[in-house]
N, C-alpha and C positions, 0 to 999 in steps of 0.2 A: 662676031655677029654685029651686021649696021645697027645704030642707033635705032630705035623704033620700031624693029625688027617686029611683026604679030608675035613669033613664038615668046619674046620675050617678055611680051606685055600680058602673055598668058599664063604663064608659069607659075608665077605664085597663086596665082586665083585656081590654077589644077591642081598645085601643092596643095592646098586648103581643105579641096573638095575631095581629094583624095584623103586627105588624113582622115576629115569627117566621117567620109562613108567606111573607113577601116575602125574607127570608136566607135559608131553604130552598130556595124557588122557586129564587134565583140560582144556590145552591151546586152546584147539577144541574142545571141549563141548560145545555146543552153548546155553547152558543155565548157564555156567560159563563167557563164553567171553561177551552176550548179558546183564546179571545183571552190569557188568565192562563197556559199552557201557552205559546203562544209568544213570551212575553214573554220567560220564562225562557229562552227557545230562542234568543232572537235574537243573529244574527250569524255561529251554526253551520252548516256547508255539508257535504252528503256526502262522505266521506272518500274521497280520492283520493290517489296515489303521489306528486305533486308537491311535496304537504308533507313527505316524508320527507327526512333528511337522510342519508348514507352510513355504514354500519356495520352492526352488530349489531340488529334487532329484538324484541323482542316483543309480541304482544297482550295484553292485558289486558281479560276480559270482567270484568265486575262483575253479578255477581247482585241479581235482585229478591226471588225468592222460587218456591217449588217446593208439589204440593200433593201428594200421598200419595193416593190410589183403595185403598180395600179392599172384596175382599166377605167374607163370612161364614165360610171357612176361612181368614180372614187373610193370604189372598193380595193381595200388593201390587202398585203400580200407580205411580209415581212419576211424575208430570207437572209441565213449564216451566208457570209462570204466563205472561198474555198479555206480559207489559214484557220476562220474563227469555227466550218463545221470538222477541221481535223482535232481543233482543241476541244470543243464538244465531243469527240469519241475518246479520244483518250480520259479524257476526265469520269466519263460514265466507265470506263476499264479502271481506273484506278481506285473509285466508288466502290467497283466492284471486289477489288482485292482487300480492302482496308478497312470499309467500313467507318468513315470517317463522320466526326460530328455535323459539321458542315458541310457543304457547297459555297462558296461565295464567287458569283459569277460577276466579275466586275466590266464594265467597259461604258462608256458615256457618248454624246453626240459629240461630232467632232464639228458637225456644220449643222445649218438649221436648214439645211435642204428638207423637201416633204418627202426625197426617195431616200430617207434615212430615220433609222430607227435605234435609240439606246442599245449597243451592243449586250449588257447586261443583260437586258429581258428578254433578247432573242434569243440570245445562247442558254437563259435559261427555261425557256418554252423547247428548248432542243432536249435540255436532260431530261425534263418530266417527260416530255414523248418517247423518251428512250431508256424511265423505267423507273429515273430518282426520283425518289417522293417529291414533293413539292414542298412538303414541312421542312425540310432537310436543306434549301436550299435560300439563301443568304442575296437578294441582287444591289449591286451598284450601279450607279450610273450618273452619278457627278463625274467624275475623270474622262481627261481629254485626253489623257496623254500618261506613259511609263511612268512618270516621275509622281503625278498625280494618282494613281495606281496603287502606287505604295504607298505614298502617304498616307491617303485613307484606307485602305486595307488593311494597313499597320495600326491602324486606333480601332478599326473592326475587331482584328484578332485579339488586341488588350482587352477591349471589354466583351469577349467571348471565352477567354482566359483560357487561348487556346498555345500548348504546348510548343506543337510544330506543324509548319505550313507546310504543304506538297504542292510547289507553284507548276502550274500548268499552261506551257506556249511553246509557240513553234519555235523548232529547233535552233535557227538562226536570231531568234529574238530573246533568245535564254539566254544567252550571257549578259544582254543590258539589262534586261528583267530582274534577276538575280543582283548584280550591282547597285540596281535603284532598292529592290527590296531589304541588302545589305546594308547600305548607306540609311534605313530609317530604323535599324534596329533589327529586322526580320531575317532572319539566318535561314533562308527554304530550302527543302528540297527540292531538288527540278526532275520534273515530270515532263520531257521534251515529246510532243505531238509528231506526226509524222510530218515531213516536207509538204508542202499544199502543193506543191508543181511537179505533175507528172510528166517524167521526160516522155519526148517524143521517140519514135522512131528511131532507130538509129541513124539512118544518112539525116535527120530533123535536127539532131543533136549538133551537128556541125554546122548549121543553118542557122540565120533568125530568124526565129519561130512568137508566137503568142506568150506561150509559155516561157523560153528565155528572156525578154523583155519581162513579164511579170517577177518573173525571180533576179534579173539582175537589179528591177527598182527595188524590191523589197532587199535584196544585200547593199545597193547606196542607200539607202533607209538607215539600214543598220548602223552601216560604218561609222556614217557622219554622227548619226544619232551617238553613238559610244563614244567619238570624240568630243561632243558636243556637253556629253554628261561628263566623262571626266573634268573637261574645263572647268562647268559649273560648279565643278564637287558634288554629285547628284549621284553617283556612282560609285562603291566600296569593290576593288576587285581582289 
């Protein structure tokens, strides 16, 4: 090929755009991002009474995140995101089995936007509309983040002088969950929520779709995050 050939002075910049648009493609393909989802998932089984051991309980739901609705006279509207209203039902299901001391609905602002709302007190505006008493129910909402979670959840539980914790999150976020909670002393049981990402269709599934993209940030979430806490030492696996 002559020197300065077009094809050759294009080739790399096609190389490029091609690689991009085939990481793209995957990172939303929901039958790429959802295989990566239960990778992280593996070996979790719905929560049932069997694993309890005798004493004192409580739950522990862990927040995702809340979104804030307003219209025009600044009247508000505070809504569960999909992850945090999957953990809100499992947690009233396992309310319901156990009978547990507690509720502690933990989760804090992550930003100071006005379309956001202390995950804590929406999630726990969810279980009293869905049956738990409100005496019953424990909220956090300092923590920003997994590792803050625990920390103060774990001085909650000591001075509630509660036996054993049944922690409660989505499937894919139960393993760093547990490690952080590990790592401060707090030995849980996990109570994994259902997936919040409902697959599509099937010919969708082989697509990028809304839903692949959603579940494949929340598995790079994961990952990094698990790598991130081990580094710190934040994590006991």
């Amino acid at each position: 090929m002559a020197p300065g050939d077009p094809l050759e002075l294009i080739r790399a910049p096609l190389f490029y755009l091609l690689t991009v648009t085939i990481l793209y493609t995957l990172s939303g393909t929901y039958a790429v991002t959802h295989a990566g989802a239960r990778l992280l998932a593996y070996g979790y089984q719905p929560f049932g009474v069997q694993y309890l051991s005798p004493g004192r309980h409580a739950i522990v739901l862990l927040g995702s995140g809340s979104y804030v609705a307003r219209d025009w006279t600044g009247a508000r509207l505070p809504l569960l995101d999909r992850a945090s209203a999957e953990r809100v039902l499992e947690a009233v299901r396992v309310f319901q089995l156990t009978d547990p001391e507690w509720i502690i609905s933990s989760g804090g602002l992550t930003t100071s936007s006005p379309s956001t709302e202390a995950n804590g007190q929406t999630m726990r505006d969810g279980l009293v509309r869905l049956g738990v008493p409100a005496s019953r129910v424990q909220v956090e909402t300092q923590s920003r983040t997994t590792r803050e979670q625990a920390t103060i959840v774990g001085r909650m539980l000591a001075s509630l002088s509660i036996d054993q914790a049944i922690l409660v999150t989505s499937e894919a976020h139960m393993r760093r969950a547990l490690a952080s909670f590990r790592a401060v002393g707090v030995d849980a049981v996990p109570a994994v929520a259902r997936n919040p990402f409902p697959a599509p269709d099937r010919p969708g599934r082989w697509l990028p779709t809304s839903e692949g993209f959603g579940e494949g940030a929340f598995v790079a979430h994961e990952v990094l995050g698990l790598s991130y806490y081990w580094l710190r030492g934040w994590a006991r696996f």
